[in-house]
Structure formats: C-alpha cells, structure tokens
C-alpha positions as CSV (number, residue, x, y, z in Angstrom):
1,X,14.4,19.7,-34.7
2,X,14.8,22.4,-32.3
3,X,12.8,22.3,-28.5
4,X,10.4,24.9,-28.4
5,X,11.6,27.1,-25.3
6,X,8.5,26.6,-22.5
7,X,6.9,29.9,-20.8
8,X,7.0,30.1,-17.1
9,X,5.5,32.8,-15.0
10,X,7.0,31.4,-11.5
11,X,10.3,30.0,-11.2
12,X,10.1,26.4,-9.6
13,X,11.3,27.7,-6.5
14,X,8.7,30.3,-5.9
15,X,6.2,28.1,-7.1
16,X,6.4,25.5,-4.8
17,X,7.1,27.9,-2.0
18,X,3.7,29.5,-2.6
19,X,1.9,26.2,-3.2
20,X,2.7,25.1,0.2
21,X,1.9,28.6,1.8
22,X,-1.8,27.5,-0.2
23,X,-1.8,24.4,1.0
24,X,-0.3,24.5,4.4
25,X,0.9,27.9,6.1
26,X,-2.9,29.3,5.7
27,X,-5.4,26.6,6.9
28,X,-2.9,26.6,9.7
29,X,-3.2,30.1,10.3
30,X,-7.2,29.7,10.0
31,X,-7.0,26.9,12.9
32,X,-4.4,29.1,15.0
33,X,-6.7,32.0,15.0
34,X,-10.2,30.2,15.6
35,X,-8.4,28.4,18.4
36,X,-7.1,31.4,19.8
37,X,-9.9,33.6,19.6
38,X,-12.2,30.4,21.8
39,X,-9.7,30.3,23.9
40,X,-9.1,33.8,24.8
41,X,-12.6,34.8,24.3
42,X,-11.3,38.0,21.8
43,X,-14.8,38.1,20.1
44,X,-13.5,38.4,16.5
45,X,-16.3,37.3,14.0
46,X,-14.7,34.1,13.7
47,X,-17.1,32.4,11.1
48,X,-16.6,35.5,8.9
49,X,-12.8,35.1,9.3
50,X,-12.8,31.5,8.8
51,X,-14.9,31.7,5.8
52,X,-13.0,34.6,3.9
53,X,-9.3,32.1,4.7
54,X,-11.3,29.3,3.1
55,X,-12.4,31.1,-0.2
56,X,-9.0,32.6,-0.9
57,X,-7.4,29.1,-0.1
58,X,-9.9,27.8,-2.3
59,X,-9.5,30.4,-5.1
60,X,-5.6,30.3,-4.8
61,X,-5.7,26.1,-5.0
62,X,-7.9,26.4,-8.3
63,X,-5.8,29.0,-9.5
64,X,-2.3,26.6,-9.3
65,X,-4.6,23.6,-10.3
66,X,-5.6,25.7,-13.6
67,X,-1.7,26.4,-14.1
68,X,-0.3,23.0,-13.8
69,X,-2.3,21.7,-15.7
70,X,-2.1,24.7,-18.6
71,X,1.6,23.7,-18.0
72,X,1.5,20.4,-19.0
C-alpha cells in the first residue's frame, strides 16, 4: 500500500524557528520594553503596548496549537 504524501505549509525548520519567536523572542521583547520605558521614564502607553504583545502572542500560540494538532 502506498504512504499517502503529508501536506506541510512550514518546513520544520521555519516552524520551529517561529514557534520560539511566539513563545520566547516576543514576551521578551514585551518585558524589555515595559522595563525600559519605567526606567527611563519615555512615557509610551505601556499598558496599551503590553496588551497589543499579549494578544498577538496569544493569537499566534492558538494559531500553531490549531496546526499541530490539524497535523497530527
């Protein structure tokens, strides 16, 4: 019997690059900037900021949460 050939949209390479950019490069860059702005008193709207990092890091997580588990 032949294997049925699976679909991928991401090579494993660029999927595991941007599932640690989800999961580590951006809340970093979210603490880096609210730390930063109290420090430096800049003035930036940091809950607006902080909130808009968490609902794209939220959105993107679901997002490869939906695919690996389509994927299995």
């Amino acid at each position: 019997m032949a294997s049925k050939k699976e679909f991928k949209l991401l090579p494993k390479f660029w999927y595991e690059l941007l599932r640690w950019v989800v999961s580590i490069v951006l809340p970093a860059i979210a603490t880096l900037i609210a730390a930063l702005n109290a420090t430096w008193n800049w003035g930036w709207p940091i809950e607006a900021i902080l909130a808009t990092f968490s609902a794209v890091e939220t959105f993107l997580g679901a997002v490869f949460l939906g695919a690996k588990i389509a994927s299995k």
